[in-house]
N, C-alpha and C positions, 0 to 999 in steps of 0.2 A: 339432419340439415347441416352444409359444410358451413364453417366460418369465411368469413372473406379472402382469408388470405389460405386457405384448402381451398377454394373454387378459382383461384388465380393459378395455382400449383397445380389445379385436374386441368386447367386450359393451355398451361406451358406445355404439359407432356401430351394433348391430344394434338396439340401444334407440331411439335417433335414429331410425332408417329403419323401428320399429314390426314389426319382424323378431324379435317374443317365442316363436315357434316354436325358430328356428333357434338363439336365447340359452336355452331349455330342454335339447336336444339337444347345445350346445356344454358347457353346465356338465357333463352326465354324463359326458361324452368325459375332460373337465378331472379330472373326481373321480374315472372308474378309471384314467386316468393315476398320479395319486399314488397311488393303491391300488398297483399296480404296482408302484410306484418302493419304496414300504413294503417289498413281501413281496419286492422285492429284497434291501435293505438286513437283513432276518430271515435271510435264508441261513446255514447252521451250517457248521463246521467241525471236520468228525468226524476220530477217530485211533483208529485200531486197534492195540493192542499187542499181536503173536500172540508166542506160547511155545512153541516147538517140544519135547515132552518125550517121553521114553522113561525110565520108571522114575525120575522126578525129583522121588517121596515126600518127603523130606527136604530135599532145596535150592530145593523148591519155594514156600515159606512164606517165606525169605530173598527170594526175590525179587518177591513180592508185596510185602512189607513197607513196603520206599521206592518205590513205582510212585507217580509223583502222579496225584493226585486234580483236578490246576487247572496250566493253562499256558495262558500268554499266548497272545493266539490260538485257541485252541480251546475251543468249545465245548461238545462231548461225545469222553468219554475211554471208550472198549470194551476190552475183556481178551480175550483169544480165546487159548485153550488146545489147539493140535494134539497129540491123542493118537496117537503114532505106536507104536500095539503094544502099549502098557504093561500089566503084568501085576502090578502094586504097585498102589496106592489112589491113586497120581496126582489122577484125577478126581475123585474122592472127595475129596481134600483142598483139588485149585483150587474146587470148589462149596461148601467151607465155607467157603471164603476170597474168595467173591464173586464169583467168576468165572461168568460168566453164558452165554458163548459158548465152544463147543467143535468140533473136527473130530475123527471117529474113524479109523483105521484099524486093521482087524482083524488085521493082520500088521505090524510095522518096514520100512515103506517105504524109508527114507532120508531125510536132510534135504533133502535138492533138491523132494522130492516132498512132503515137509512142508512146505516152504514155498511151494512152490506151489499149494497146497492150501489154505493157510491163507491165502495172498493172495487167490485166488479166492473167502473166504467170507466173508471185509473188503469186498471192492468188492461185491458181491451184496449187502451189508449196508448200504453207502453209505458206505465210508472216504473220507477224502480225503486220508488219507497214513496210511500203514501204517508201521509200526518194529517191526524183529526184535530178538529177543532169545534168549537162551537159557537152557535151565532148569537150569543148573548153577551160578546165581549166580555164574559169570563177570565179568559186563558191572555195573556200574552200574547201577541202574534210576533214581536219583536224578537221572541226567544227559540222561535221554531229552528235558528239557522243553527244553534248550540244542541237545539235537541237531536237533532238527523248526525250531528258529529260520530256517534259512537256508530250508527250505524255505515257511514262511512269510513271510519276506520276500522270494522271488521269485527269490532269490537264483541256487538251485540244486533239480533235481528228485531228486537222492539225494546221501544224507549217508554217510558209511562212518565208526565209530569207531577213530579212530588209537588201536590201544592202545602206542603207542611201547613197541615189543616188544623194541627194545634196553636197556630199563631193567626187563624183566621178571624176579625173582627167579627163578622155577623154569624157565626157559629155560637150557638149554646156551652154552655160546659157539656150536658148531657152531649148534643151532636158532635162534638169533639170527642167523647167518648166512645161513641157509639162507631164513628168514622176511625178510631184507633182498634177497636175489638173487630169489625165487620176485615180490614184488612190481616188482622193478625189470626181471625179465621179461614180466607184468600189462602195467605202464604204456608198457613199449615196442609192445607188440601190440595195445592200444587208445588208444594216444597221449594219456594224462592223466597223473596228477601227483598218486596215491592212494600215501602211505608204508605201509597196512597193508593191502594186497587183500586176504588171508585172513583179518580181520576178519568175524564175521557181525553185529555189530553195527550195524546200520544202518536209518536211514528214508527210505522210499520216496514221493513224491509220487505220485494217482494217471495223476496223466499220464505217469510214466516207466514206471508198472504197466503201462499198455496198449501202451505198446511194448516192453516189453522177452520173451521167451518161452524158459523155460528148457529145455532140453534136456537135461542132463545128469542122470545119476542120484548123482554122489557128494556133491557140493557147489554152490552156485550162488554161490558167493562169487566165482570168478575170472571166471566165465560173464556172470555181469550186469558186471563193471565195464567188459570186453571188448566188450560189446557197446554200452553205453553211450556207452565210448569211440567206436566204429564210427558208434553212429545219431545222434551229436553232442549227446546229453542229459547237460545240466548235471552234474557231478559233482563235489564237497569231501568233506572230508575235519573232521574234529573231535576233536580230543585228549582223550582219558576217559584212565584211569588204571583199572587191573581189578582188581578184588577176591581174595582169598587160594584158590589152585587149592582146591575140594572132591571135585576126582579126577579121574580120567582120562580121556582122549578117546576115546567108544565109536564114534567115524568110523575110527580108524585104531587099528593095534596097535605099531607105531612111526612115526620119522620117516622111513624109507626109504620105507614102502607109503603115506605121506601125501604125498612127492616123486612117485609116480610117479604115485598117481591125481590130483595136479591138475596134472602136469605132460601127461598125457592132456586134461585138462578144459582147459588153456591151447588147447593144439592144435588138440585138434576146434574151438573156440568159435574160431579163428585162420583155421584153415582155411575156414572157413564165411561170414569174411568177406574174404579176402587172397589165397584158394589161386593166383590167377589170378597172385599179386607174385612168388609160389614159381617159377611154369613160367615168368613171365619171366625170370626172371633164371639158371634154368638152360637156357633158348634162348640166350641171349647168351653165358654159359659153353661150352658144347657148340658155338655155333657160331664161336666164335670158337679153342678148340683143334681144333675143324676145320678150320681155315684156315691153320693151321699148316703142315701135312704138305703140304697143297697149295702153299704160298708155299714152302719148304724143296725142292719137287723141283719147280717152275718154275726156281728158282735153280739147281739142280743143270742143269735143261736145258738154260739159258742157256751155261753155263759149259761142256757138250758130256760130262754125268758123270750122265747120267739112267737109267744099265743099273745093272740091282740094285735099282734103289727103288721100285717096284711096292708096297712096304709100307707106304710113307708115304699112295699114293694110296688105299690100303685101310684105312687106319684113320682119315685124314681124311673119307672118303667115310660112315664107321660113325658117326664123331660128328656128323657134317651131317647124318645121316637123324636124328639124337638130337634134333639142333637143333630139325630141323623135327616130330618128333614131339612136342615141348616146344611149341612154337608153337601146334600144334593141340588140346593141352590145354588151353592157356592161353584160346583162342577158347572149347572150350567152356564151362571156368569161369566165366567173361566173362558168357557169354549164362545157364549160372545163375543168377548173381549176379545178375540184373536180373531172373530168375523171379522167386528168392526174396523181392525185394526187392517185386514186384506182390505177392508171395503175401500177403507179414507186412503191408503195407498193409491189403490185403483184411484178414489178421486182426483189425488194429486197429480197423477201422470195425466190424465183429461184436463184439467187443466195449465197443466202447461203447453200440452196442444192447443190448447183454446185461447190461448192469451202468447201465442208464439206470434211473431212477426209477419210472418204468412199470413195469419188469420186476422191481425191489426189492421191490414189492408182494407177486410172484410168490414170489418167495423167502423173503420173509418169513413164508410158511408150511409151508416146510420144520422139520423136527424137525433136532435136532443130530447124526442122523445122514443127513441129508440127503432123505428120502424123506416124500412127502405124505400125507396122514393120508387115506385113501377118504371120510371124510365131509366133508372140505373143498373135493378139487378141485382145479381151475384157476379161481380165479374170475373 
């Protein structure tokens, strides 16, 4: 592409050589060039704020309240209100409170599936960075315009809200405990440097959206930051400060069944990227107390004291088959790990078909429960 003052210089000399043809045809080139460059420079910067709620009549109006209306950066701000089940006026209240997008579900899915649902109806929508929250006026709503910072400056593709949970009033010692060790087992399994992983506070770039795919059904809090750690997408962290409890956790009925189910959700989400680190390292254990009993009745042979140890050579011989059973686990992990790894590519590229501008059009004539009106169509 010439600079302006090379496309003035290519016009003087096709003027000279009486080539007003080719200085007709040049100018237009010139003037949808800058047209171009224009409806470049017009590009928006949309943010979805989904609400994942169940029965959140009353602390729903709270956190509507301070949502901003205007942050640096962005140019169109969307509410998106996942109805997961609710059987209160929820809906009824987000719509007289301006809420304009909604996701239904006819039964309590769970928040893994609320949010993945409600991610899926941002980027059909044209997010370009999603921020969760939740409808227990928990979180801050005031702080979301600080939090999306880093991903707009390039910084990072997801933000997690540090509610520096060691300073929480209605926390236990033990749950401040336990909120310390559950994260600092998180950051060892996805190798990052997140203080609060069980935070759901957080905003999502959409480029971390299309790599990231949740699996789990109780929470996707441990699940994404695992996996982010794993597929090398950006990840910080942002200190909020969280609002006074309005009640109690309907994910869990204490902290022992909330230890098990994400210490389940660490695992699988571990396993699915490491399994292969597991069977090595108990090949090298198993084969090396296999090697024991064998080195212990060489020794004895040597020395002419080899009658009677028959048992050494039979339980060496049992962990060596361990060994090698370990080993062949480990190959096949291996050679999954690079399925999976073809497969989530593949998924990635489908959906950014699926969530392309083209296809937004489509979408955009879904009703808020997801289904096309017969007199509209596919247009």
């Amino acid at each position: 592409i010439f600079s302006d003052s090379e496309w003035e210089q290519f016009f003087t000399n096709c003027i000279a050589n009486k080539n007003e043809g080719i200085v007709e045809k040049t100018r237009k080139i010139q003037t949808d060039h800058h047209i171009v460059e224009a409806d470049c420079s017009k590009v928006t910067m949309r943010l979805f704020i989904q609400i994942p709620c169940l029965n959140e009549e009353q602390t729903l109006p709270m956190v509507l309240k301070k949502m901003p209306t205007e942050i640096p950066g962005i140019d169109d701000i969307q509410l998106l209100v996942i109805d997961d089940g609710c059987s209160d006026k929820t809906v009824e209240v987000a719509s007289s409170l301006g809420v304009r997008h909604f996701v239904h579900h006819a039964r309590p899915m769970g928040l893994a599936r609320a949010f993945r649902d409600g991610v899926d109806y941002a980027l059909k929508h044209g997010a370009d960075i999603v921020v969760n929250t939740d409808g227990d006026n928990q979180y801050p709503s005031e702080t979301i315009g600080e939090l999306v910072q880093p991903i707009i400056r390039h910084e990072a593709d997801i933000v997690v809200g540090d509610r520096q949970t060691a300073t929480i009033k209605e926390f236990s010692w033990f749950k401040r405990k336990m909120q310390h060790f559950g994260s600092w087992v998180v950051n060892k399994a996805a190798g990052t440097h997140i203080p609060d992983a069980a935070s759901g506070f957080r905003a999502y770039s959409k480029n971390s959206l299309l790599k990231l795919n949740i699996i789990t059904e109780f929470s996707y809090c441990m699940e994404t930051i695992i996996q982010a750690g794993n597929k090398h997408i950006a990840i910080t962290s942002y200190a909020i400060t969280t609002n006074p409890k309005t009640r109690e956790s309907r994910l869990f009925s204490n902290i022992f069944e909330h230890m098990a189910k994400s210490g389940g959700a660490i695992i699988r989400s571990f396993l699915m990227f490491k399994s292969n680190v597991i069977f090595k390292w108990a090949a090298i254990i198993f084969g090396f107390l296999g090697l024991v009993p064998f080195v212990r009745f060489l020794v004895l042979a040597c020395m002419g004291n080899s009658a009677g140890h028959v048992q050494s050579l039979l339980l060496g011989t049992a962990l060596l088959m361990l060994a090698a059973f370990c080993i062949a686990l480990q190959i096949i992990s291996e050679v999954q790990r690079i399925q999976r790894k073809l497969v989530e590519d593949q998924l990635e590229r489908m959906k950014e078909v699926t969530y392309s501008i083209e296809y937004q059009k489509i979408w955009a004539q879904q009703n808020e429960y997801g289904e096309f009106s017969p007199a509209q169509g596919l247009d």
